[in-house]
C-alpha positions as CSV (number, residue, x, y, z in Angstrom):
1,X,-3.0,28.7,-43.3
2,X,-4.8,30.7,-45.8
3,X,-3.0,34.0,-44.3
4,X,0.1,32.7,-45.1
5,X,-0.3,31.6,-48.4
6,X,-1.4,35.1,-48.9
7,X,1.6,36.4,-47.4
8,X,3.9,34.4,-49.3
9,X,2.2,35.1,-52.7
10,X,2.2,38.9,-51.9
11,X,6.2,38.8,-50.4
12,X,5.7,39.7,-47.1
13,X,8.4,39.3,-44.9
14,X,7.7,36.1,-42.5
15,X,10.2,36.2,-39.0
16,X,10.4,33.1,-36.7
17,X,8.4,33.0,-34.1
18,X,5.6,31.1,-32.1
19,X,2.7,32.3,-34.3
20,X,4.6,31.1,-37.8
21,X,5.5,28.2,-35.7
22,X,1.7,27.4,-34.8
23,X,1.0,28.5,-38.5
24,X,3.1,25.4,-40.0
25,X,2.0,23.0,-37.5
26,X,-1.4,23.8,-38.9
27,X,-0.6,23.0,-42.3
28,X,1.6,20.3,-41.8
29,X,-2.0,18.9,-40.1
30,X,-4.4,20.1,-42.7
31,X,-1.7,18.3,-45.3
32,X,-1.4,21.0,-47.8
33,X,1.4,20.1,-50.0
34,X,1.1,23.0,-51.9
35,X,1.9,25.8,-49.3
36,X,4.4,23.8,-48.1
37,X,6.2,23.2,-51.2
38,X,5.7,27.0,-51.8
39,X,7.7,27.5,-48.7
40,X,10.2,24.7,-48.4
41,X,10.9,25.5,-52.7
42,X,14.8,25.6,-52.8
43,X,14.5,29.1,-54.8
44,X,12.0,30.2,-52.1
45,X,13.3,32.8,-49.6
46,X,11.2,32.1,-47.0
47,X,12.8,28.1,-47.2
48,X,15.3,29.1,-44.2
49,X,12.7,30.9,-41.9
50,X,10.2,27.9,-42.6
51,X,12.7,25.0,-42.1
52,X,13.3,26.7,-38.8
53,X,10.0,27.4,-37.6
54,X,8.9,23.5,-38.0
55,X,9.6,22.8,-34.6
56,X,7.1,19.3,-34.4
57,X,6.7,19.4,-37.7
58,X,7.8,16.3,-38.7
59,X,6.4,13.9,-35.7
60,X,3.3,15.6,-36.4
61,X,3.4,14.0,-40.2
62,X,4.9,11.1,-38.9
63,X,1.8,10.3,-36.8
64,X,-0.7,11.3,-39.1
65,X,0.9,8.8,-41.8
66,X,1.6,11.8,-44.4
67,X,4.2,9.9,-46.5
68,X,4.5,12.5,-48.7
69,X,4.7,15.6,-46.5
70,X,7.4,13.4,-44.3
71,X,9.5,12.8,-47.8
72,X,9.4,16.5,-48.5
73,X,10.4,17.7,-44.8
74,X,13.3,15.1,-45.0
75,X,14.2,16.2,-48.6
76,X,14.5,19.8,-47.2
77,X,17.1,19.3,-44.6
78,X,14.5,19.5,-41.5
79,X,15.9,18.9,-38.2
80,X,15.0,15.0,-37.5
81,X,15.5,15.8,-34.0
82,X,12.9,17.2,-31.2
83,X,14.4,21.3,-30.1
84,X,14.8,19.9,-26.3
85,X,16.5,17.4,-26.6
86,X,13.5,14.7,-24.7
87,X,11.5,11.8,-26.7
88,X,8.2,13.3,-26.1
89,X,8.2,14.4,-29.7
90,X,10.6,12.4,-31.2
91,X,10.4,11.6,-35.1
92,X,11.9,8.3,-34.5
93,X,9.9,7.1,-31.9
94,X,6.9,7.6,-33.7
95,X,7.5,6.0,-36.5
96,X,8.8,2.7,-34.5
97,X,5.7,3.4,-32.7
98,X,3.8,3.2,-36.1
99,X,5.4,0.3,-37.2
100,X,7.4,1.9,-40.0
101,X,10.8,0.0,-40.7
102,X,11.5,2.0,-43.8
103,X,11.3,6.0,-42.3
104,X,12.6,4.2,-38.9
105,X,15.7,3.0,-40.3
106,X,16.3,6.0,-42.7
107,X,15.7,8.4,-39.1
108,X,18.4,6.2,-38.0
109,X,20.9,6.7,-40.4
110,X,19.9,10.3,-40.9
111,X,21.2,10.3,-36.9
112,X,18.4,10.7,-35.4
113,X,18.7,10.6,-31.3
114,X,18.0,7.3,-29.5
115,X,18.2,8.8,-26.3
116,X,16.9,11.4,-24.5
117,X,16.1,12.9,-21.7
118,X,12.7,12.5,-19.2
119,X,10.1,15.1,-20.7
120,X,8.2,14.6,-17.6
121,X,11.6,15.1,-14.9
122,X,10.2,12.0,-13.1
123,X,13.9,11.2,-12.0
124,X,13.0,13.7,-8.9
125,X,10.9,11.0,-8.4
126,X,13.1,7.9,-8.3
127,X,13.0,7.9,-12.4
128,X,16.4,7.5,-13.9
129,X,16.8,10.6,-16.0
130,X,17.9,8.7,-19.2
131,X,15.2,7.5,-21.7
132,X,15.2,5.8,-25.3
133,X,13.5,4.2,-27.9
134,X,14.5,1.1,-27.4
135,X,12.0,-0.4,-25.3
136,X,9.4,0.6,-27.8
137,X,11.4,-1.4,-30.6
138,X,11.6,-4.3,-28.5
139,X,8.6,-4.1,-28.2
140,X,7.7,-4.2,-31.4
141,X,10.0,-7.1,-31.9
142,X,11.3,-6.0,-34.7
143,X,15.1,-7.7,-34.5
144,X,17.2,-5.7,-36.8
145,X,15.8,-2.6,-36.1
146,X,16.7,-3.8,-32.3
147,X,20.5,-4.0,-33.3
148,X,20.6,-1.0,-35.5
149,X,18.6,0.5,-32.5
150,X,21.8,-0.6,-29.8
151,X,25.0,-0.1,-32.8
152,X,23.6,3.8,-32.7
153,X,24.3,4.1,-29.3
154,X,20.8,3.4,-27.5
155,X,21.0,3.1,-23.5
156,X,20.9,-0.1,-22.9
157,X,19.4,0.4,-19.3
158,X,17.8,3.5,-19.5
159,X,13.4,3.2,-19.6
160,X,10.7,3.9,-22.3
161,X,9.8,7.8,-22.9
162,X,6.5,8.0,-20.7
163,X,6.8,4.7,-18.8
164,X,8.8,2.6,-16.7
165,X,10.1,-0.4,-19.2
166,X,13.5,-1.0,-19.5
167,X,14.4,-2.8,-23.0
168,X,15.2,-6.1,-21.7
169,X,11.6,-6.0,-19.5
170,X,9.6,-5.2,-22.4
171,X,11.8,-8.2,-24.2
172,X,11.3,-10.5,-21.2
173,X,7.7,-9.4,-20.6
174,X,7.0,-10.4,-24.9
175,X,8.7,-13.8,-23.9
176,X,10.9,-12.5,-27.1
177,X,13.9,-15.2,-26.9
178,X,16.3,-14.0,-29.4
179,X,15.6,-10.1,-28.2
180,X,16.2,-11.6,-24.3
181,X,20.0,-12.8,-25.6
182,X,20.8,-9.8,-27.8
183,X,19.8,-7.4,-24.7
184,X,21.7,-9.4,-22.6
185,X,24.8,-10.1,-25.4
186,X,24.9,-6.2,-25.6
187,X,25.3,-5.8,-21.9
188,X,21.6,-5.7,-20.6
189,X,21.8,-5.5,-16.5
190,X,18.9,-8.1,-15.6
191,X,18.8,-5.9,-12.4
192,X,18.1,-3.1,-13.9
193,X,14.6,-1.4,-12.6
194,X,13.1,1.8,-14.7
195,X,12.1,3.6,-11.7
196,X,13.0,2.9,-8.1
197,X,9.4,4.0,-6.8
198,X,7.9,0.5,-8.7
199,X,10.8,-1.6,-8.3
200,X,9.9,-3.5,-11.7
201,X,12.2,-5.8,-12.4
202,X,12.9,-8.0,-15.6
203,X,12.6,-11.2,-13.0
204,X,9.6,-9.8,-11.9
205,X,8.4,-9.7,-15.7
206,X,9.1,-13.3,-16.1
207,X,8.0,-14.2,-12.8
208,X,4.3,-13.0,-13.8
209,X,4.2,-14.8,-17.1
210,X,5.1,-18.2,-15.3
211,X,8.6,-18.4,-17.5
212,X,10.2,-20.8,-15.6
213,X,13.3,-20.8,-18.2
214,X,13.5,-17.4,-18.2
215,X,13.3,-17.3,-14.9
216,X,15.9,-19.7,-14.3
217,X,18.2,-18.2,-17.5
218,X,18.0,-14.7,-15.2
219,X,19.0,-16.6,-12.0
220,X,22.0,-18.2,-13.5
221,X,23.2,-14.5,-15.4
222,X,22.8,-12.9,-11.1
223,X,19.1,-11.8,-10.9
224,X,17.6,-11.0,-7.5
225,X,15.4,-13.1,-6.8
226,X,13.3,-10.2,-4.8
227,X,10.1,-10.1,-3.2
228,X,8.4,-8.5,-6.1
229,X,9.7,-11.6,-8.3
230,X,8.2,-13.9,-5.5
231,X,5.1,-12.0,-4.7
232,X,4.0,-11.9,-8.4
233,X,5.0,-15.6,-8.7
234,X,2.3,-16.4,-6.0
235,X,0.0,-15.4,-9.0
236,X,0.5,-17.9,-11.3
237,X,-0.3,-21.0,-9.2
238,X,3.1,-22.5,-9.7
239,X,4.6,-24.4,-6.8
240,X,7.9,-24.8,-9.0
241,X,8.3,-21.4,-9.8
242,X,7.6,-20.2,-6.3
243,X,10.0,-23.2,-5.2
244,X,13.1,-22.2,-7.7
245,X,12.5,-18.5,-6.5
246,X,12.9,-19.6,-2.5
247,X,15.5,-21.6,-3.3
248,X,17.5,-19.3,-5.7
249,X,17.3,-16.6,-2.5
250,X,19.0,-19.5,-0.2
251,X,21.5,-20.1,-2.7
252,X,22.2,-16.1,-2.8
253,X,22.0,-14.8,0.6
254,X,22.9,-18.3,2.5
255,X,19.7,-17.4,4.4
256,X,16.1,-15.6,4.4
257,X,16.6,-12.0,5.6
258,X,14.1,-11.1,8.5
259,X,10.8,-10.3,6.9
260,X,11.3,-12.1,3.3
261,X,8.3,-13.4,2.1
262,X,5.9,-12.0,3.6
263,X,4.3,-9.7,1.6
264,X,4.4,-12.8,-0.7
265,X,2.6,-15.0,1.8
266,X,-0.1,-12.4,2.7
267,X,-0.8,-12.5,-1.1
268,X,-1.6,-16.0,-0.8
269,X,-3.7,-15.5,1.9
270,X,-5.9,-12.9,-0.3
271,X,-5.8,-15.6,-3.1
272,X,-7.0,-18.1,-0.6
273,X,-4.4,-20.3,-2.4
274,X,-3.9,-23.1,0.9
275,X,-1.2,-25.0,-1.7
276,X,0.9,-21.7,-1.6
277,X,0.5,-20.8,2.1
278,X,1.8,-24.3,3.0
279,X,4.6,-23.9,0.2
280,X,6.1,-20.5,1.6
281,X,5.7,-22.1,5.5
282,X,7.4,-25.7,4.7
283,X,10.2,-23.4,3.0
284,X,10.7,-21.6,6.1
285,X,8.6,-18.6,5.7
286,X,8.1,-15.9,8.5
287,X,4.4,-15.7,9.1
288,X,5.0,-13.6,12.2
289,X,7.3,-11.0,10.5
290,X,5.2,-7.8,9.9
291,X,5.3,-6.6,6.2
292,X,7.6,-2.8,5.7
293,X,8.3,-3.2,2.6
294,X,9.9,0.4,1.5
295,X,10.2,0.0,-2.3
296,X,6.7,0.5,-4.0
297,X,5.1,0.5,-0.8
298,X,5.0,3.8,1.4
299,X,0.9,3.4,2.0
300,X,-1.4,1.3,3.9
301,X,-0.9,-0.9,0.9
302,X,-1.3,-2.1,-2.3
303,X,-5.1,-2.2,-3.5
304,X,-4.8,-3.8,-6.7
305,X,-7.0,-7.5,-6.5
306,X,-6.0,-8.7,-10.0
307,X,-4.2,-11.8,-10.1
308,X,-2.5,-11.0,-13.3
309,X,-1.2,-7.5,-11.9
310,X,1.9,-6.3,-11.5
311,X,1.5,-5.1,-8.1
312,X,-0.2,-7.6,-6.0
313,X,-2.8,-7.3,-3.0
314,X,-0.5,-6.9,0.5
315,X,-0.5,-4.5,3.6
316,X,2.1,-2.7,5.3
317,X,2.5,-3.0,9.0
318,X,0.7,-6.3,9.7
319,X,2.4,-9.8,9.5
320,X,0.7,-12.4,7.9
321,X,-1.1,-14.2,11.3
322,X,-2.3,-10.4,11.6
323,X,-3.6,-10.1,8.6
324,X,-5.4,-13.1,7.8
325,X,-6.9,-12.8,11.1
326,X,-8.2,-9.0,10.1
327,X,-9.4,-10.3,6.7
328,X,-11.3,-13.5,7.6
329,X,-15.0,-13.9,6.6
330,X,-15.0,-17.2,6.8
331,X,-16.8,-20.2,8.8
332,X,-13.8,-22.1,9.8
333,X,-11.0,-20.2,10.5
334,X,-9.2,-22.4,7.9
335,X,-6.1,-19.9,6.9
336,X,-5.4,-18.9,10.4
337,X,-5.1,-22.2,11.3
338,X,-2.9,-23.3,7.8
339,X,-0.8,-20.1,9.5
340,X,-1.2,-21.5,13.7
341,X,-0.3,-25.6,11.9
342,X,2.9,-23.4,10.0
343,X,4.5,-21.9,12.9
344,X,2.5,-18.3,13.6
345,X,2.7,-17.7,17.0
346,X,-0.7,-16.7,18.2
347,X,1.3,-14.9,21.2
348,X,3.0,-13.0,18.2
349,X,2.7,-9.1,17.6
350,X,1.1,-8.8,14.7
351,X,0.7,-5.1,13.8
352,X,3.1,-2.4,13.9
353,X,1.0,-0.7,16.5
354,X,2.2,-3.6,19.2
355,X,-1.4,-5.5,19.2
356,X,-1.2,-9.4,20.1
357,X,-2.9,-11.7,17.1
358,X,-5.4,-12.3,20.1
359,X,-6.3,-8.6,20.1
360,X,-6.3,-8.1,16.3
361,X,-9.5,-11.3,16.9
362,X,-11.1,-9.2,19.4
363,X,-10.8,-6.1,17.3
364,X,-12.4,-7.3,14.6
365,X,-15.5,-9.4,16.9
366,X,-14.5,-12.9,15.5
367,X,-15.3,-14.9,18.6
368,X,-14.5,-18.3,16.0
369,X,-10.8,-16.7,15.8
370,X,-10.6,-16.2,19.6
371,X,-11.3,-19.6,20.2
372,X,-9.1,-20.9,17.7
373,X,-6.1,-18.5,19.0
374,X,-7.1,-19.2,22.9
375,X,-6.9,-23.0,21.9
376,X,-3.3,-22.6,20.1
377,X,-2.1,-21.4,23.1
378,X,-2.7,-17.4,23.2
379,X,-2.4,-15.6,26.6
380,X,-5.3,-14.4,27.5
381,X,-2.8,-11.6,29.8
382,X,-0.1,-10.2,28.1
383,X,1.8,-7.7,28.9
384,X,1.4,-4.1,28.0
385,X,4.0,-2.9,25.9
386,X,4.5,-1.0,22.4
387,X,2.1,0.9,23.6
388,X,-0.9,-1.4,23.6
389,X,-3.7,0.3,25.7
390,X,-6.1,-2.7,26.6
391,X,-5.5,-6.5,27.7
392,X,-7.7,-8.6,25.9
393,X,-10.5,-8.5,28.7
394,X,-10.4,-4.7,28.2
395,X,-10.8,-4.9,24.4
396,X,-13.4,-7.4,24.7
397,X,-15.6,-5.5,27.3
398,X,-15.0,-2.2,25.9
399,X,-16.3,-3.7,22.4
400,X,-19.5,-5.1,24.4
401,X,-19.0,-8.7,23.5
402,X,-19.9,-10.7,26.6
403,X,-19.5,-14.0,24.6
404,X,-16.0,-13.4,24.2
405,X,-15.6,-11.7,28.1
406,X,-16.6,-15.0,29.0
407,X,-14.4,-17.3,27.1
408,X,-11.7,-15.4,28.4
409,X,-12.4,-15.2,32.0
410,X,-12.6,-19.4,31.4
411,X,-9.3,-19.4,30.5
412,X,-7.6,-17.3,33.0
413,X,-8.3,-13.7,32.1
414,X,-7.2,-11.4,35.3
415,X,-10.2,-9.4,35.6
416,X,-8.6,-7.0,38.0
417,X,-5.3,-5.9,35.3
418,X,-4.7,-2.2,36.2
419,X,-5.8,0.6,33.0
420,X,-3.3,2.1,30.5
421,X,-1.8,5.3,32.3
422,X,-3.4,7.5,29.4
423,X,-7.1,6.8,28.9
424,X,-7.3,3.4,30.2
425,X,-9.5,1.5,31.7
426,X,-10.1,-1.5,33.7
427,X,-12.7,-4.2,32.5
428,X,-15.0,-3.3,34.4
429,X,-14.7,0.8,34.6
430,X,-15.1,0.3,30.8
431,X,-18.5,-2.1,31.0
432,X,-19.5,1.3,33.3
433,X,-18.6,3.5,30.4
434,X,-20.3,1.6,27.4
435,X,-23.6,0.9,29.8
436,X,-23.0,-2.9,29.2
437,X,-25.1,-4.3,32.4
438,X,-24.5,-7.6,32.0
439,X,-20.8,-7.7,31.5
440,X,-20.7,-5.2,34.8
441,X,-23.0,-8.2,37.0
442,X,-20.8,-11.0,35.5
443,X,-17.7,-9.5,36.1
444,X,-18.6,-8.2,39.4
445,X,-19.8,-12.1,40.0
446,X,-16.3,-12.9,39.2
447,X,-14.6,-10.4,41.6
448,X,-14.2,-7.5,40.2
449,X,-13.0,-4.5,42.0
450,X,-15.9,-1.5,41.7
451,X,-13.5,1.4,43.2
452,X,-10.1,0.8,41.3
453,X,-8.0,3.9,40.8
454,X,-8.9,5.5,37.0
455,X,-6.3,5.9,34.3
456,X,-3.4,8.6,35.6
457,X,-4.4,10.4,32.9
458,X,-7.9,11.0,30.8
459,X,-9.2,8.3,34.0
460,X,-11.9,7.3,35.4
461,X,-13.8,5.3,38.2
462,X,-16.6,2.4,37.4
463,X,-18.5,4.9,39.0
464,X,-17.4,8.0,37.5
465,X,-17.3,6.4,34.2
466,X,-20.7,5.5,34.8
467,X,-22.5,8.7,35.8
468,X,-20.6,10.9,32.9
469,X,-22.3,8.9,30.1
470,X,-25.5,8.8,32.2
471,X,-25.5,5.4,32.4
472,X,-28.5,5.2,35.6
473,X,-29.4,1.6,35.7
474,X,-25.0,1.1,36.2
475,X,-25.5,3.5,38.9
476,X,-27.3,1.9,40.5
477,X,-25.6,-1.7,40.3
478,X,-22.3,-0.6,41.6
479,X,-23.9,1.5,43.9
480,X,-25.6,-1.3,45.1
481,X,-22.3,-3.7,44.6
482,X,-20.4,-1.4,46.9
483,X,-19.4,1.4,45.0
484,X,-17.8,4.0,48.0
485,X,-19.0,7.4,47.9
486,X,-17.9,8.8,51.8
487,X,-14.8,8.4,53.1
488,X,-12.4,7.7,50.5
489,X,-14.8,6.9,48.2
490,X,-16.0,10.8,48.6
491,X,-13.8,12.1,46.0
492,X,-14.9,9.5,43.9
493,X,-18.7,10.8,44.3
494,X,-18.1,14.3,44.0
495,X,-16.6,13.6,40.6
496,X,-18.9,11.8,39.6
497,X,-21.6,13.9,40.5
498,X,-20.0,17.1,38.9
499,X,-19.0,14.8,35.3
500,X,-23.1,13.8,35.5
501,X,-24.0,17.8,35.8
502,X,-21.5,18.8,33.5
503,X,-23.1,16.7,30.6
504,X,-26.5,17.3,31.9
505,X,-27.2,13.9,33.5
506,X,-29.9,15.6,36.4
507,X,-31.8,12.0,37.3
508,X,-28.4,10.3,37.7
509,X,-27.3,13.9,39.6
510,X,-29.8,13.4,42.0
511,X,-29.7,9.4,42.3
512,X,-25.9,9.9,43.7
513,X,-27.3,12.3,46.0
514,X,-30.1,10.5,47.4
515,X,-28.1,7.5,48.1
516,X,-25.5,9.8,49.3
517,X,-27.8,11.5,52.0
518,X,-29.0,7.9,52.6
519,X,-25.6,6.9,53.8
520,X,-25.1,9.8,55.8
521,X,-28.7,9.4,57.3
522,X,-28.0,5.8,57.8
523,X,-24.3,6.5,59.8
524,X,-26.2,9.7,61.9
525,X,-29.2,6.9,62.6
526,X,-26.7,4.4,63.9
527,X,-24.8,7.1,65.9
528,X,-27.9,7.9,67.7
529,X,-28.4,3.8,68.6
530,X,-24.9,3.9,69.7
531,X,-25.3,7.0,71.8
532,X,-29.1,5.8,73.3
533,X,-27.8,2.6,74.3
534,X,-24.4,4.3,75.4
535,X,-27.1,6.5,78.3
536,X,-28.9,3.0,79.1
């Protein structure tokens, strides 16, 4: 600053460039009047160089409410509008943003731009390219400004510089009335979203703040009624909103599309909110439906717990049976069975990975769930399919919950269902694995087979299974329940043998061979009898 003040007093010659540039901005924030003046003087030769070289010189005053320096910057012809064309640094905006109706209206009619485009090139991103200043004058809710704001040619549309806000969102978000009808007067599209990755709509908006009118106003001018607009209305606690939302979507569509609602009803479930749950289901709610959204939701799901936010609590890839059986911490199962009483299916998949709601309850060790599913009706055998690896015996013994083995075995559990062909097991080759003793005697008690075939692939046997994980005292029980290990049980012991070696298992190495020599001792002994009393 002082280097050019020198320079100008002495005559240099001063070129535009990033330096003089940098040099003004500096001034302009220091607020020195007096080089300024010097250089912006009308019989100054450096006033054309200077009045080039402000670049963000004027936002920069503007912000730092320098009345005078923004008077003498207009006075001298400087350009009112940023070099590239976007709103980052846009004179106007900043003084809407400031609250200054004088400088914003003289901008205005000095032409400066009301559009622009995205600093940021978020429209790669699903951002529409177009931004403008009007959201921010909605949202100050200043109403001439907002007409003065549309008559010089703002984009109606088109979002916020450095947000997602369309005009008529920010109007319907203020619950601003008289901005709400001029938007809409001057064309607004109440279907208009700022960005497809959020999905915001201005129903949405109104949906949070519990607006029924402007709810209803937007429904009668063509809005959506969404699931974002439902899901947020969940929120509030209001069975009429909720109600004229579901209702609105009948009166649209003629029907609910599969899915609809769900993410909306799995809200309710994280709200605990029994009064909404029963609402969706008596409107016809899907509680079996598994949740893909695609717009705003391309994770595991949304993590935000805040019942005034705008993008509620839900999960992708679970329906709502599913998830409320995953989530429950409770005593008495009370949402899964508000879900069972509305229609979920407990023989329903409820995860996009093909698992029964009856697995999901194993899964998680909820043996109250289990016996609320089993009771509703949930086959304790279904099939394998969607690639689902384990029946629920499986599950439940590979977990190493007997209590649950057993309620299942009561209520018709096959004990003897064949493994998944990759890495399967069967009930009991999986008790063998985990060294659960006394799910192996109870199942054994109840018939179980102690030589089925392994898995085709990644398989084992009980017994195989067994010795790998060095699992002794199992050994020994299905040796002594009639695990085969001659004849064709020999493969079956020589495998077993080497999986025990190969992971350094020696005692249970050398129990398989004594009982093995023991057999073979046993079958040369009884050859002998047979021979000695064959010479009698």
């Amino acid at each position: 600053m002082a280097l050019i003040q020198e320079l100008v007093v002495s005559g240099a010659q001063l070129t535009k460039n990033s330096k003089l540039k940098s040099a003004i901005r500096q001034v302009i924030e220091a607020g020195n009047m007096q080089v300024l003046s010097l250089l912006l003087d009308e019989k100054s030769e450096y006033r054309t160089i200077s009045l080039e070289s402000l670049g963000t010189g004027l936002w920069t005053a503007i912000r730092n409410c320098r009345h005078d320096i923004v008077e003498l910057l207009l006075d001298s012809g400087a350009d009112i509008n940023s070099e590239d064309r976007t709103l980052k640094n846009s004179s106007l905006l900043e003084a809407i943003r400031k609250k200054d109706s004088k400088l914003s209206k003289q901008l205005l009619v000095a032409g400066a731009a009301v559009n622009g485009t995205d600093s940021n090139n978020n429209f790669r991103f699903g951002f529409i390219d177009t931004v403008t200043v009007l959201p921010a004058v909605v949202d100050w809710g200043h109403y001439r400004l907002i007409q003065d704001t549309i008559n010089a040619g703002a984009e109606i549309d088109a979002r916020e510089e450095g947000g997602t806000r369309t005009a008529l969102f920010v109007a319907v978000e203020k619950k601003n009335k008289e901005a709400i009808k001029l938007l809409v007067d001057a064309g607004a599209n109440v279907n208009a979203s700022g960005s497809v990755s959020t999905g915001k709509t201005v129903l949405m908006a109104a949906s949070r703040n519990n607006d029924l009118p402007t709810v209803q106003y937007l429904l009668e001018l063509g809005a959506d009624p969404d699931e974002w607009s439902l899901t947020v209305g969940i929120t509030t606690g209001s069975v009429e909103l909720v109600e004229t939302l579901l209702e609105a979507r009948l009166h649209r569509y003629k029907r609910y599309s599969r899915g609809y609602g769900c993410s909306a009803l799995q809200h309710a479930i994280i709200l605990k909110d029994a009064t909404m749950i029963k609402v969706l289901l008596a409107k016809g709610i899907d509680a079996n439906a598994i949740v893909n959204l695609k717009v705003g939701v391309e994770g595991e799901g949304i993590y935000t717990s805040s019942k005034t936010s705008w993008e509620p609590k839900f999960y992708r890839g679970k329906s709502a049976l599913g998830f409320a059986i995953q989530s429950d911490e409770s005593n008495d199962s009370r949402i899964v069975r508000l879900l069972l009483e509305g229609g979920a299916d407990p023989n329903s998949i409820a995860t996009n990975d093909g698992r029964t709601a009856l697995l999901v309850a194993i899964d998680t060790g909820n043996f109250g769930l289990v016996k609320v599913l089993i009771a509703s009706g949930a086959n304790a055998n279904p099939e394998l399919r969607y690639g689902v690896k384990r029946t629920p015996l499986q599950l439940a013994v590979e977990r190493g919950r007997i209590d649950i083995v057993n309620i299942l075995l009561d209520n018709g559990a096959d004990i003897n269902i064949g493994p998944f062909d990759r890495y399967g097991a069967t009930a009991l080759q999986f008790a063998a694995i985990g060294g659960y003793i006394g799910i192996a005697q109870l199942l054994i008690q109840r018939g179980a087979d102690v030589n089925a075939s392994p898995a085709k692939i990644g398989g084992r046997t009980a017994l195989e299974g067994a010795a790998e994980h060095g699992r002794i005292d199992m050994v020994q029980l299905l040796l002594n329940s009639g695990a085969l290990v001659i004849g064709t049980g020999e493969r079956q012991y020589d495998r077993a043998r080497e999986l025990a070696l190969e992971k350094g298992h020696r005692a249970t190495c050398r129990l398989l061979e004594k009982y093995n020599r023991d057999i073979w001792d046993n079958f040369a002994a009884g050859c002998d009898m047979i021979v000695d009393s064959g010479s009698l």
